[in-house]
N, C-alpha and C positions, 0 to 999 in steps of 0.2 A: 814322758810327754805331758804338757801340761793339758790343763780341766780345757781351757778354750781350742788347743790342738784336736782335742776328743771331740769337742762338739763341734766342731768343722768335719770330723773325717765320721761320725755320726750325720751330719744333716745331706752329706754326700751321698753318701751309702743310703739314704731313706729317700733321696732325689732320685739314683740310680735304682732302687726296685718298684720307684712309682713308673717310671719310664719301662722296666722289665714288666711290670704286670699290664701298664698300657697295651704293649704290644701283642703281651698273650690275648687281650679283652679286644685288639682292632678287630682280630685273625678270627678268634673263636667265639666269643661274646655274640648272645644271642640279638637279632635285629629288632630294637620296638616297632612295631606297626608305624608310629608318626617317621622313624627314618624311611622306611620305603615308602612312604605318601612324599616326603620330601626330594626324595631319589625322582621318583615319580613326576614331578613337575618340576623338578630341573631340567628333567631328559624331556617335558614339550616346550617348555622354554626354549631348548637347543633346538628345535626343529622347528623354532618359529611362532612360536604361541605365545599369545597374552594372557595373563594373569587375569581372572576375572572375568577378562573379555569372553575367552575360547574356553574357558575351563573352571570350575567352580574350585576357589580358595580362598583360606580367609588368615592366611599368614603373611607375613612379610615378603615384597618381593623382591626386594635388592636382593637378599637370599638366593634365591634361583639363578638369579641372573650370574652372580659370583659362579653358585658350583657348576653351571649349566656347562662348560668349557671342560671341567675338570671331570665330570663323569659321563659325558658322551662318548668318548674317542675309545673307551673299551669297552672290547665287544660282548662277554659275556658279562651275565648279572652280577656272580661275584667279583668281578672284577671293578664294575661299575660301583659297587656297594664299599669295597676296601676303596679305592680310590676316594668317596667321599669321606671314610673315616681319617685318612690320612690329611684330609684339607683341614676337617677342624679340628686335629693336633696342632696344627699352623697357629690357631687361637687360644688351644691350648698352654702352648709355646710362650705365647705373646702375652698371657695375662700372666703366668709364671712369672715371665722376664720383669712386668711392669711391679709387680707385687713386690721381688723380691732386691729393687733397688734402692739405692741404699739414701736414709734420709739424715738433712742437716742435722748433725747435735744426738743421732741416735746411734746406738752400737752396731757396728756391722753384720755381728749377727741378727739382728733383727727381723731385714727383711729376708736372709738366707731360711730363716727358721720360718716365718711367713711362708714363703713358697713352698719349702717343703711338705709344712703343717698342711696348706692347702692344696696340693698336689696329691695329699693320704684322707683329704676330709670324702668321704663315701660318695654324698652329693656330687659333687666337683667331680671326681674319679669318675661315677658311672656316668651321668647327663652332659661333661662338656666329649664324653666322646663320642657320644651321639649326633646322625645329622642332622640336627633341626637350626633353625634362626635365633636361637638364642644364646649360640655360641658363641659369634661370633658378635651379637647383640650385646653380653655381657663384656667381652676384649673392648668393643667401642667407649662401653661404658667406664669401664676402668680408666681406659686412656683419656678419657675425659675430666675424671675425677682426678688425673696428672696433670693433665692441660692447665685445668683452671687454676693452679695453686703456683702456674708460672709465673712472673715477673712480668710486666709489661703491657701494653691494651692489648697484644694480641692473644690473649689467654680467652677472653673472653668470644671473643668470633672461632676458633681453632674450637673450643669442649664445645660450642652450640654447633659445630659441622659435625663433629663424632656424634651426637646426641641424637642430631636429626638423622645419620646414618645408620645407628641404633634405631631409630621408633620405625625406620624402613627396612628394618628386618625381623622388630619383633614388639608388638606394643607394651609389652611387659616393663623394656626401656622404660618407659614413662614414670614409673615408682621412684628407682634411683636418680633418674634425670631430675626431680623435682626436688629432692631432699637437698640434694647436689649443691643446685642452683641456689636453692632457700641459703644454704649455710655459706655457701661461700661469698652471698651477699653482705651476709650477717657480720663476717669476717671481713669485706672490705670495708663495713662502715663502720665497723669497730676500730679499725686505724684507720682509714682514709677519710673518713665521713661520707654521711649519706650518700652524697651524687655520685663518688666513685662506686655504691653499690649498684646507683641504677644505672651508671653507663655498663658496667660488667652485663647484668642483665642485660640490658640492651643489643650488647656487642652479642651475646650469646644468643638470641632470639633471632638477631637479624644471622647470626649463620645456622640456624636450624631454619628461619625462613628460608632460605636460599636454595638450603638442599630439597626443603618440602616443596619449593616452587618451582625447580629442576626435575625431581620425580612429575608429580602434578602436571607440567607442561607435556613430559614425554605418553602419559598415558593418554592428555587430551588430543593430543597429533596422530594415537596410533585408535581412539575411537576406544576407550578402553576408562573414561573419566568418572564416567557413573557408577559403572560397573567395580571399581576403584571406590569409590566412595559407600556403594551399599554391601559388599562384603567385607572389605577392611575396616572402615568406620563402623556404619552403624549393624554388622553382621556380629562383632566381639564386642561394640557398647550395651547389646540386649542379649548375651550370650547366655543361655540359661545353665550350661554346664553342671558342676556338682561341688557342692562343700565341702574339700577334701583337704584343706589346710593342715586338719591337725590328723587325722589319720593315714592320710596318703604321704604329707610332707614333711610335717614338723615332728611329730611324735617317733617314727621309725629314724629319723637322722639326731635328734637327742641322744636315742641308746646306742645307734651306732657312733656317735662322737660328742662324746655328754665334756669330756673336756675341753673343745676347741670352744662349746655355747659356753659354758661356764665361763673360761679364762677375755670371750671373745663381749661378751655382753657385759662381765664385773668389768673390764676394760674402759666399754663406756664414758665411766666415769669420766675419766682424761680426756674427756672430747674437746676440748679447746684448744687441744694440742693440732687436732686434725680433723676439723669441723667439717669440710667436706665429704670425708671418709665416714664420717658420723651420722652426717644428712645423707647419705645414700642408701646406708645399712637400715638404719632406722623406718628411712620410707621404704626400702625394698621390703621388709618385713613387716607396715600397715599395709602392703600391698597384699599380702598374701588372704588380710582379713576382707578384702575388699574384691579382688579377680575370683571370679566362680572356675575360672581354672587355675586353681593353686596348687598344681603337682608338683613336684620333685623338681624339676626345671627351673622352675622359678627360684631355687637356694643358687644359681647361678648368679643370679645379680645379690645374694645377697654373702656367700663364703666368701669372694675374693677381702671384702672390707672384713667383715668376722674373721678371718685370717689376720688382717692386720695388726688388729685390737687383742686379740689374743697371744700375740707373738710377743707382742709391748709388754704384753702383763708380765709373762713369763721370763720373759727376758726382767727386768723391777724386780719380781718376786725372786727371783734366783739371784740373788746380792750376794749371797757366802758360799762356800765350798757343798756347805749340806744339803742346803736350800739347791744348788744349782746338781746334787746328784742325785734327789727326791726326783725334779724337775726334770730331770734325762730319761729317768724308769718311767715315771707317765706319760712321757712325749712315747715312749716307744712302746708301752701296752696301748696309748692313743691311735699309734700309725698300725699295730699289728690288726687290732679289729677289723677296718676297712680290707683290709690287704685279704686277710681268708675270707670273707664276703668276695673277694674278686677271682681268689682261687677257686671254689665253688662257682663261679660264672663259667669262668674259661671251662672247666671241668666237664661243665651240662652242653656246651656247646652249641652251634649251630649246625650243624648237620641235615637238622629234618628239613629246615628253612631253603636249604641250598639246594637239598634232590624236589622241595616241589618249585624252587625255579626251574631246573631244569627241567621238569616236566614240560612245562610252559613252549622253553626256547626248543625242546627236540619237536613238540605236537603242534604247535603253530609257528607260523610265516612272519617276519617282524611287524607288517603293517596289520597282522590280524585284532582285533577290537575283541577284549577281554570283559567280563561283569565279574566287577568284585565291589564288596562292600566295604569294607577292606582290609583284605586279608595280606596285603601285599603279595602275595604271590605269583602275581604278574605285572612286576609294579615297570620292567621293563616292555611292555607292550602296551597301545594304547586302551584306555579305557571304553565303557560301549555307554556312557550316561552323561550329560553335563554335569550333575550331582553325583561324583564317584566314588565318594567314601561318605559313610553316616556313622562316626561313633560314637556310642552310648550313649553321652551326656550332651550333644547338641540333636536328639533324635526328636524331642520336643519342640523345636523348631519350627519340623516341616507339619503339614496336613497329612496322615495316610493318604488318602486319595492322591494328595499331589506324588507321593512317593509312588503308591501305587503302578499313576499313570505313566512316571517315569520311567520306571525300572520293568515294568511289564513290555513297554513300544522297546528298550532296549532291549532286550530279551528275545524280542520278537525278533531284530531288525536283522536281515540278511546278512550284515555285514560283521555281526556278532559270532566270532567261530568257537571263543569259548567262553567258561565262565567259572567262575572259583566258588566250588560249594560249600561255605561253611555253617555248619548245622543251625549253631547258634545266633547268627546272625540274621538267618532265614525264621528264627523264630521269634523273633522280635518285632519281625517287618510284616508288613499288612500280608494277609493267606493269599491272595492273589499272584503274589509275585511267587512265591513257590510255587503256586500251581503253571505260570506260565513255564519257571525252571524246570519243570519237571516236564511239559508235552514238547520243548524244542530241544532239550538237553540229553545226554546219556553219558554214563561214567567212562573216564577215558581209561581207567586202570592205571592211572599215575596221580599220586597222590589226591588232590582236591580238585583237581582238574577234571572238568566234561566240557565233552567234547559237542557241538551243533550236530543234532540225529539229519540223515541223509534226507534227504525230499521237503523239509519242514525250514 
C-alpha cells in the first residue's frame, strides 16, 4: 500500500475514535455548571420567557431560542441534558465538514488532516461538546470565514448575516469577526482596489445590520429592549471576571497539544495565502488578552483556523518518504494525548450529577421554584430569584445587600419548596442568606436538596 493510502486509512481511523470517544464523553462526561445554566434557560424560554425581561442573563440569546425545541419535549433531566449534547454535535459536525474541505491548488489531504487534527485538539474535544452559545457561535463563524473568500458581491452580505448570528449567540464572535473582516478587506484591495474593499465591508455590515435590527426589533415588541441592552451589552462590556488566559486556557492546552500551536502559529507565516483564516485566528487570540473571561471556550473560535495552518505546515514539511513517516508518529502521539485525557473523563463519570437530579424530580412537583446559586441541580425546575446564578468571577458585580435582599425574600417566599445547599457557595455570600436557609429549610436526605420546613 502506498505512504498516501496509509495516511488516508490513518486520518480515518483517528476521525473514527474522535467520534467513538465523543460518544463515550456525550453519555458519561461530567456536566460544567454553564451547561445546566444553559439547559436551564432554554427550558424558560420554551415556556414562554424572555431573555433579560423575565430572567437574569447575560449570554446570547438566539441560543436559547434554537435548543429551546430540542430539550423541552423530554421529560426527565437526563434526557433533557443528552438531547442538548446531541444538538451541538450538529455543530460539531458542521465545522468538521467546513474545515475539512478541500482547497484550490492544495493537497487533498490537507483539509482531511485538518479536521482530524482538530476533531483530537483537547480544546475543541472537550468545549464544543459542551452546551453553551459558543458552539454553535464558533460553526457561524467558520462559515463566515468560507463565505467571504466566495466569488461574487454576495459573499459580502451572506459572512455579515453568519457574523451577526454569531455575536447573537455569543459576544466572543466579535474577535474573529473583526480580524475576518480586516483581512479580507485587505485582500480585496490588494486585487481589486480599494472600493472593492469598502463595498465588501459594506455589503457585510449591512447583513449583520439586518440581523442586529431583526433581533432588536423582536425584543422591543415583546418589552424586553432595555433589559436586552443592560445585560447583554453593557452587563459583559464592564464584566469584572478573572485573568485566566494563560493559566485557565492557554497554558494547559500548549501541553496538552504543544504540536498542533507549534506547526499551527510557525504556519502563520503563509498567511497570504489565507488571509482571512489569519485575521480570524490572530484576532481570536488578541482576544483572549483582552475578555476578562478567557476560559477554555474561547480556543473555539480560535483551533478551527490553528487547525488549518497547522495541517498546511505539515502537510509542506512532509515533502519525502521520511519527512512524511517522522510526521505520522507525531500526528499520532499528538492525537493519543487528548484521547487518554478523554478516557479519564468518561471513566469519573457523571453519576453523582444525575442521582442529585433526581433527587429534585422524585421531591418536588414540576412548577416548584427551587434556590440555587448554581449548582445546577435543579436546573430542570424553576428558579425562586430573578438573579439565579452568581459565579465566582462576576460576584463583584452585585452590592451584598442587594444580594442579600434578594436571595433572603426568595428564601423566604412561599412558593419556594426547595433549595440546593452548596456549602461553598453559602460561604461566599453575605451570612444573612444562610441564616434565612437555615430557619425556612431542612435537609431532605437526597443529596443537596432541602426541602421547605412545615409551617414556615
Amino acid at each position: 500500500m502506498s505512504l498516501r493510502r496509509w495516511a488516508w486509512c490513518g486520518l480515518a481511523a483517528a476521525m473514527l475514535a474522535a467520534a467513538g470517544l465523543r460518544a463515550g464523553l456525550i453519555v458519561h462526561r461530567y456536566y460544567d455548571t454553564d451547561e445546566l445554566e444553559h439547559l436551564h434557560a432554554a427550558l424558560l424560554v420554551a415556556r414562554g420567557n424572555l431573555p433579560f425581561r423575565d430572567f437574569f442573563e447575560h449570554h446570547g440569546p438566539l441560543f436559547w431560542a434554537a435548543l429551546a425545541p430540542v430539550v423541552e419535549p423530554p421529560h426527565d433531566p437526563v434526557s433533557k441534558a443528552l438531547a442538548g449534547r446531541l444538538f451541538m454535535t450538529l455543530f460539531w459536525l458542521g465545522t468538521l465538514g467546513l474545515v475539512a474541505r478541500p482547497r484550490r491548488g492544495a493537497s487533498p489531504l490537507e483539509g482531511a488532516l485538518a479536521a482530524a487534527w482538530l476533531a483530537a485538539f483537547a480544546a475543541f474535544a472537550q468545549k464544543s461538546l459542551e452546551i453553551r452559545p459558543d458552539v454553535p457561535g464558533m460553526f457561524l463563524v467558520v462559515a463566515a470565514a468560507y463565505a467571504i473568500t466566495r466569488p461574487g458581491r454576495g459573499a459580502g452580505p451572506l459572512a455579515g448575516v453568519l457574523l451577526g448570528l454569531a455575536l447573537w449567540c455569543t459576544p466572543k464572535a466579535a474577535f474573529p469577526a473583526a480580524g475576518m473582516l480586516l483581512a479580507a478587506a485587505w485582500r480585496r484591495a490588494d486585487k481589486e482596489g480599494a472600493p472593492a474593499a469598502r463595498r465588501l465591508l459594506g455589503h457585510a455590515a449591512l447583513g449583520a445590520g439586518a440581523v442586529a435590527a431583526v433581533g432588536c426589533a423582536y425584543f422591543a415588541a415583546r418589552g424586553g429592549l432595555g433589559r436586552l441592552w443592560s445585560y447583554y451589552f453593557l452587563y459583559n462590556l464592564g464584566f469584572p471576571g478573572a485573568r485566566v488566559s494563560w493559566s485557565a486556557t492557554l497554558r494547559p492546552s500548549l501541553l496538552s497539544d504543544p504540536l498542533m500551536w507549534a506547526a499551527g502559529l510557525w504556519g502563520l507565516r503563509r498567511w497570504r495565502a489565507h488571509p482571512e483564516e489569519a485575521g480570524a485566528l490572530a484576532a481570536a487570540l488578541a482576544g483572549l488578552a483582552v475578555t476578562p473571561s478567557a476560559y477554555s471556550q474561547h480556543l473555539l473560535f480560535v483551533a478551527p483556523f490553528l487547525a488549518g495552518f497547522a495541517s498546511r505546515e505539515a502537510i509542506h514539511w512532509s515533502a519525502s518518504r521520511r519527512r512524511a513517516l517522522l510526521a505520522s508518529a507525531a500526528l499520532a502521539a499528538s492525537f493519543l494525548i487528548p484521547a487518554v485525557g478523554a478516557m479519564g473523563l468518561i471513566r469519573y463519570g457523571n453519576e453523582l450529577q444525575r442521582e442529585r437530579w433526581r433527587c429534585v424530580t422524585q421531591l418536588l412537583p414540576n412548577g416548584a421554584a427551587v434556590w440555587d446559586t448554581w449548582t445546577g441541580d435543579s436546573f430542570h425546575r424553576p428558579h425562586a430569584a430573578f438573579t439565579w446564578f452568581i459565579p465566582d468571577d462576576s460576584q463583584a458585580y452585585y452590592e451584598p445587600a442587594f444580594l442579600e435582599r434578594q436571595y433572603s425574600e426568595a428564601l423566604a417566599a412561599p412558593r419556594t419548596r426547595g433549595a440546593v445547599r452548596c456549602v461553598s457557595c453559602l460561604e461566599r455570600l453575605p451570612k444573612g442568606i444562610t441564616a434565612a436557609f437555615d430557619k425556612y429549610f431542612e435537609p431532605s436526605g437526597c443529596g443537596r436538596l432541602w426541602l421547605r420546613k412545615r409551617g414556615v
